[in-house]
N, C-alpha and C positions, 0 to 999 in steps of 0.2 A: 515934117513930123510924122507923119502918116508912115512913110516908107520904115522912119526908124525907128518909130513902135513895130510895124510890121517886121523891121529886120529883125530888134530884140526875140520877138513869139516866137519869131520860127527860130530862131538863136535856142532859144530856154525851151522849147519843143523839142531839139534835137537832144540838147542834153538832157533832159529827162528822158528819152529815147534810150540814148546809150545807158542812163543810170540802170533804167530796168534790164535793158541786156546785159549788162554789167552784172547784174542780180542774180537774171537767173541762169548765165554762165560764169559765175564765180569760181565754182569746182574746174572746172576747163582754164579759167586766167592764172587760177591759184599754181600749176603744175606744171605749166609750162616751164621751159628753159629760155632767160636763165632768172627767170622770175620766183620758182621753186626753189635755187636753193638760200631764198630772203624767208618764202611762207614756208618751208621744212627746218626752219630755226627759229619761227613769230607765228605759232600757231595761236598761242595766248592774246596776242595783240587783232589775231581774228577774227577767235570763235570764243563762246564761253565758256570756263574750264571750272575744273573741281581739282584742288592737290591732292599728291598721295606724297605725304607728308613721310621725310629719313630720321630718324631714330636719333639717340642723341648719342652715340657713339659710333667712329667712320670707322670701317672694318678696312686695314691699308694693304693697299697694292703695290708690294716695293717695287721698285725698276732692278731690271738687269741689264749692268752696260754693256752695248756690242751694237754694232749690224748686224742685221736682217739682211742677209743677201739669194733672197730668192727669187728664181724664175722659175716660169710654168711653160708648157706649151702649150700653143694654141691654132688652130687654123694652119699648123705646119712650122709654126714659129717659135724659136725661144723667147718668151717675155719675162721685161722685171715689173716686179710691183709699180713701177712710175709709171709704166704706162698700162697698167691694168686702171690705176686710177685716173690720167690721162682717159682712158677709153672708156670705161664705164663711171664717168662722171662724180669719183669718193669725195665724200666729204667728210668724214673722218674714219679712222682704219685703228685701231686697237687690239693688237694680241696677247694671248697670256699663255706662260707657258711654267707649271707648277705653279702658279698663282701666282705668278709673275709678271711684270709689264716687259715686255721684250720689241717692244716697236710701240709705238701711238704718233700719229701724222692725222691733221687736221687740213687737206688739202681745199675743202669749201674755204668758197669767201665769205662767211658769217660762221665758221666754223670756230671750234675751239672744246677746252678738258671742261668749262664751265656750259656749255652750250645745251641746251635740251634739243634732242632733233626728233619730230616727226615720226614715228616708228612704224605707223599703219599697220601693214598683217602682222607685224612682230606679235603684236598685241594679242594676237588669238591666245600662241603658247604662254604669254603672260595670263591669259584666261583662264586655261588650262591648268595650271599651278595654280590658282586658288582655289577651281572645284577640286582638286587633288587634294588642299586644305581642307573644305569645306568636307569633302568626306572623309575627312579623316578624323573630322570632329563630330562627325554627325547633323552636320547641320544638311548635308543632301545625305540621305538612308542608301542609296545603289543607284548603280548608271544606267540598271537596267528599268529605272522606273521612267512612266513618260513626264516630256517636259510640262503638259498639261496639271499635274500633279502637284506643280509650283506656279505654275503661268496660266489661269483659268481661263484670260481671256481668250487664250487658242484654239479654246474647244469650239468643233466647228469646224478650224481651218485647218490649212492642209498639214498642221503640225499636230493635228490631233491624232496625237498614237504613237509620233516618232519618241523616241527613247534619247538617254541624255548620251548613253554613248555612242549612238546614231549620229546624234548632233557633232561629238565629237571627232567619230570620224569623218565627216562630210559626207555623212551616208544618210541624208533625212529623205533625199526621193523627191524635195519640191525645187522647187526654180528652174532655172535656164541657166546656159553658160555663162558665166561671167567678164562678160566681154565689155570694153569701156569705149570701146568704138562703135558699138549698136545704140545710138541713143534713144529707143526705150527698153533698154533689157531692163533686166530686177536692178541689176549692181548698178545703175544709172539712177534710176528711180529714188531707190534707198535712198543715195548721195544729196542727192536733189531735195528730199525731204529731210533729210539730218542739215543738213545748210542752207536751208532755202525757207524756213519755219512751216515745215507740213508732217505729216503723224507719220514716225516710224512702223507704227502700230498697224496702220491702216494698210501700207504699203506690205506688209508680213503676211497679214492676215490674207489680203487678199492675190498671195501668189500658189502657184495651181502644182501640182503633183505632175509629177513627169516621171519615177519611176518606182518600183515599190522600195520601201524604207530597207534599209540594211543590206542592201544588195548593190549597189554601184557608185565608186565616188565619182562625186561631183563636187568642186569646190565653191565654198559658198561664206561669205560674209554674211548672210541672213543664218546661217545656222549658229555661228557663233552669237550673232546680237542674242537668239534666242537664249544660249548658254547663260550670257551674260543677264539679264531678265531672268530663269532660275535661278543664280547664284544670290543676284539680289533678294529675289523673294523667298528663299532658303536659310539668308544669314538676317536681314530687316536690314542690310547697309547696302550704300549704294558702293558701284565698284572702288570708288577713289577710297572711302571709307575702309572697305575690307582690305585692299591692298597695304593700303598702309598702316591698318592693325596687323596683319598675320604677313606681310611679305616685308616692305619696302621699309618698315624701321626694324626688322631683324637684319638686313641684311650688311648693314653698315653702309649705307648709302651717301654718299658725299651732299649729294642736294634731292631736293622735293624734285618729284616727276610730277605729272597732273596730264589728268584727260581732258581734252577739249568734248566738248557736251552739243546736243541738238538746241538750234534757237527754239525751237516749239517748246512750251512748256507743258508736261511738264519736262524739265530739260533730264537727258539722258546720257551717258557717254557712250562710244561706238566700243562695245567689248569686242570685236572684229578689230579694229584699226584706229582709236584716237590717245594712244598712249606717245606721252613725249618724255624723252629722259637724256640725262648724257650717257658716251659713249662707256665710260670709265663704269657708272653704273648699271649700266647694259651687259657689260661686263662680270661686274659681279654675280648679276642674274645667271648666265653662261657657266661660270664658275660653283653655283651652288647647283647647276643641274650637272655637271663636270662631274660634284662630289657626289650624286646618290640621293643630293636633298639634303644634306648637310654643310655647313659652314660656321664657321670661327664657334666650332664646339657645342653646335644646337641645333638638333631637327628642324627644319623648317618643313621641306616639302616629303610627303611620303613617297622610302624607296623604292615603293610596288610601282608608283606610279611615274616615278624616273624611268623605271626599265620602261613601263607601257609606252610610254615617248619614244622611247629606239626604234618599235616596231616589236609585233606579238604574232606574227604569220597569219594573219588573214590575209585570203589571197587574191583579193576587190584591189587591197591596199598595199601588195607588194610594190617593190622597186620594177618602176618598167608598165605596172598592170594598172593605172588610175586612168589612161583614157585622156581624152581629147580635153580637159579641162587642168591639164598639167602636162612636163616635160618627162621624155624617157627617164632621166639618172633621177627621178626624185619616186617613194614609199610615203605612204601618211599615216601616223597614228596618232590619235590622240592632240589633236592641232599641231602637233610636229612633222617638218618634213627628213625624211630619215631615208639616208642614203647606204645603207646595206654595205657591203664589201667585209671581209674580217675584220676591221676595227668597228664597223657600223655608227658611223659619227650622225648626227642629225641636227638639223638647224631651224632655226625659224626664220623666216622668206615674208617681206613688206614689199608690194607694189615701189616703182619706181627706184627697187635697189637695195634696201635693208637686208640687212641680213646678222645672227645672231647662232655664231657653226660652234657647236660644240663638239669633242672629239676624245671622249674621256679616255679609250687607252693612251693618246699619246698627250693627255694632260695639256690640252690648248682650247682656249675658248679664243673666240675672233669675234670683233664685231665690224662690220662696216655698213655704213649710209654711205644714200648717193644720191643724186637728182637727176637722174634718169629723163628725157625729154618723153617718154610714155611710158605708161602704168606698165605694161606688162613689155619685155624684150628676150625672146627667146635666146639672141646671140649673146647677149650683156651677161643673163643668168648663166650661159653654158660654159661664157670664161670667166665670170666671179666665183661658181662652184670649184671649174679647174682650178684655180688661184688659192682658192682657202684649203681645198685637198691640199698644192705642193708645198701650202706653209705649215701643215699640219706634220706630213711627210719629212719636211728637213727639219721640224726640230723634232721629231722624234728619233729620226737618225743619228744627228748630232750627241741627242744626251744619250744615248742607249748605254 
């Protein structure tokens, strides 16, 4: 009896061992391959969320029938879309082309047109459209006010003074690289405390200045969360709230998106990275910045603030000039990453794969996810960028 109560303890010892490692590397089990792409389509079934509720009319995305017959090169090679998605892991691929569905493929095994996927940094430039709301209603007065001015508690920390469109260009001057391989940088930390029940707050407040404000980008998820915390204390609604009054029921949205929220109460959504939605209405999103901010005959987002998205020539944030915390072909403004060249198209870029290319002269919005087996892949972005270029390319050729 002795041995096999003894065995039991140490039996129920061990597993409470692994529960707590389990705990506090959740964010690490969650993302792996090929376990990410189960938790990049059941994020609700994880974390606790907040909806941003679709409107009661679907604004529709006819199909145009045909192939899609394009390839890209890459590394020396002609490739087709099969094996771009073969290589960088898609899990669903949605084009439009004059508001049109001209291809959608669902190659995840949890994938599908009803599926909500995991969007991560998408989420920034969904941020970004609603301060571009918010000021446009007055609810934020100028970008050039500090975020202190809406966020009291920052006073003090190293975000006292940075300005809103600091924050928005990832020019605030505080944290470190954002690396997910250094496990204590900031972008580890954050994570750890939004999933692991510990203060986002804490973790903000108490990260340190590394260059002066408005002068060098740095990409930063804590600049956004900040955005996100103005927006709220600017409008009294929490982000799922605001989205879904002023964006996500004008848009014609087919289904509810919703943020997955921090376990700590009080709970908060990650205005950085916890928006989940489908591809179709991802889409649309793409499509209303496509048009200037308008869609199915109604301002939504303002057109000053589309253009600001392309890029405004500052020259911290040109194409090629952001420095070691981004790749050469990518510009930022305004939480968008914006790729220069005569049509100057720009997209929005999530860890492990998202992406959200808009390309208004040649009338195409693309969206694709993917599960990525690590957050960030230099190769994966340089031939998912090439790939959305040649699909942009041949259908503008095509209809010219």
């Amino acid at each position: 009896m002795r041995n096999v109560a003894g065995g039991w303890l140490l039996g129920a010892a061990a597993a409470g061992a692994g529960a707590v490692w389990l705990w506090r590397h959740q964010g690490a089990v969650m993302t792996r391959r090929p376990v990410n792409e189960w938790t990049f389509t059941h994020m609700n079934l994880l974390m606790p969320t907040e909806d941003v509720r679709r409107g009661e009319e679907v604004f529709p995305l006819s199909r145009r029938p045909g192939h899609l017959p394009v390839t890209y090169v890459f590394e020396g090679r002609e490739r087709s879309l099969a094996e771009l998605h073969a290589r960088t892991n898609t899990t669903s691929f949605v084009v439009l082309h004059g508001g049109e569905i001209v291809h959608e493929s669902y190659p995840g095994r949890f994938a599908g047109d009803d599926v909500r996927f995991q969007m991560f940094s998408v989420t920034k430039s969904v941020t970004s459209m609603l301060i571009g709301i918010a000021l446009d209603e007055g609810a934020i007065k100028e970008v050039t006010e500090p975020a202190t001015a809406y966020c009291g508690g920052l006073v003090g920390s190293a975000f006292d003074g940075v300005t809103i469109e600091q924050l928005l260009d990832m020019s605030s001057g505080v944290g470190d690289l954002e690396i997910y391989t250094v496990r204590d940088s900031l972008i580890n930390r954050f994570e750890q405390a939004a999933t692991g029940g510990g203060s986002l707050h804490d973790v903000i407040t108490a990260a340190e200045r590394s260059t002066e404000a408005g002068t060098q980008f740095n990409y930063s998820t804590i600049d956004t969360q900040v955005l996100g915390w103005v927006l709220e204390a600017a409008t009294g609604r929490s982000l799922a709230q605001y989205a879904t009054e002023r964006l996500w029921s004008r848009i014609g949205a087919e289904h509810d998106a919703y943020y997955w929220l921090t376990r700590k109460h009080p709970r908060t959504a990650i205005g950085g990275g916890s928006l989940n939605a489908t591809a179709r209405d991802m889409a649309r999103l793409g499509l209303l910045m496509s048009r200037g901010g308008e869609l199915n005959g109604q301002r939504i987002v303002p057109e000053e603030w589309v253009a600001r998205s392309r890029g405004r020539g500052v020259p911290h944030l040109d194409v090629g000039a952001l420095g070691p915390s981004s790749y050469p072909h990518y510009g930022y403004s305004n939480q968008w990453w914006t790729l220069g060249g005569e049509r100057r198209p720009f997209t929005a870029v999530g860890i492990h794969g998202q992406y959200l290319y808009v390309d208004p002269e040649a009338d195409v919005v693309i969206v694709k996810t993917s599960a990525w087996p690590t957050a960030d892949d230099a190769s994966r972005d340089a031939e998912s960028v090439t790939a959305l270029r040649a699909v942009a390319d041949h259908l503008q050729e095509i209809h010219r």
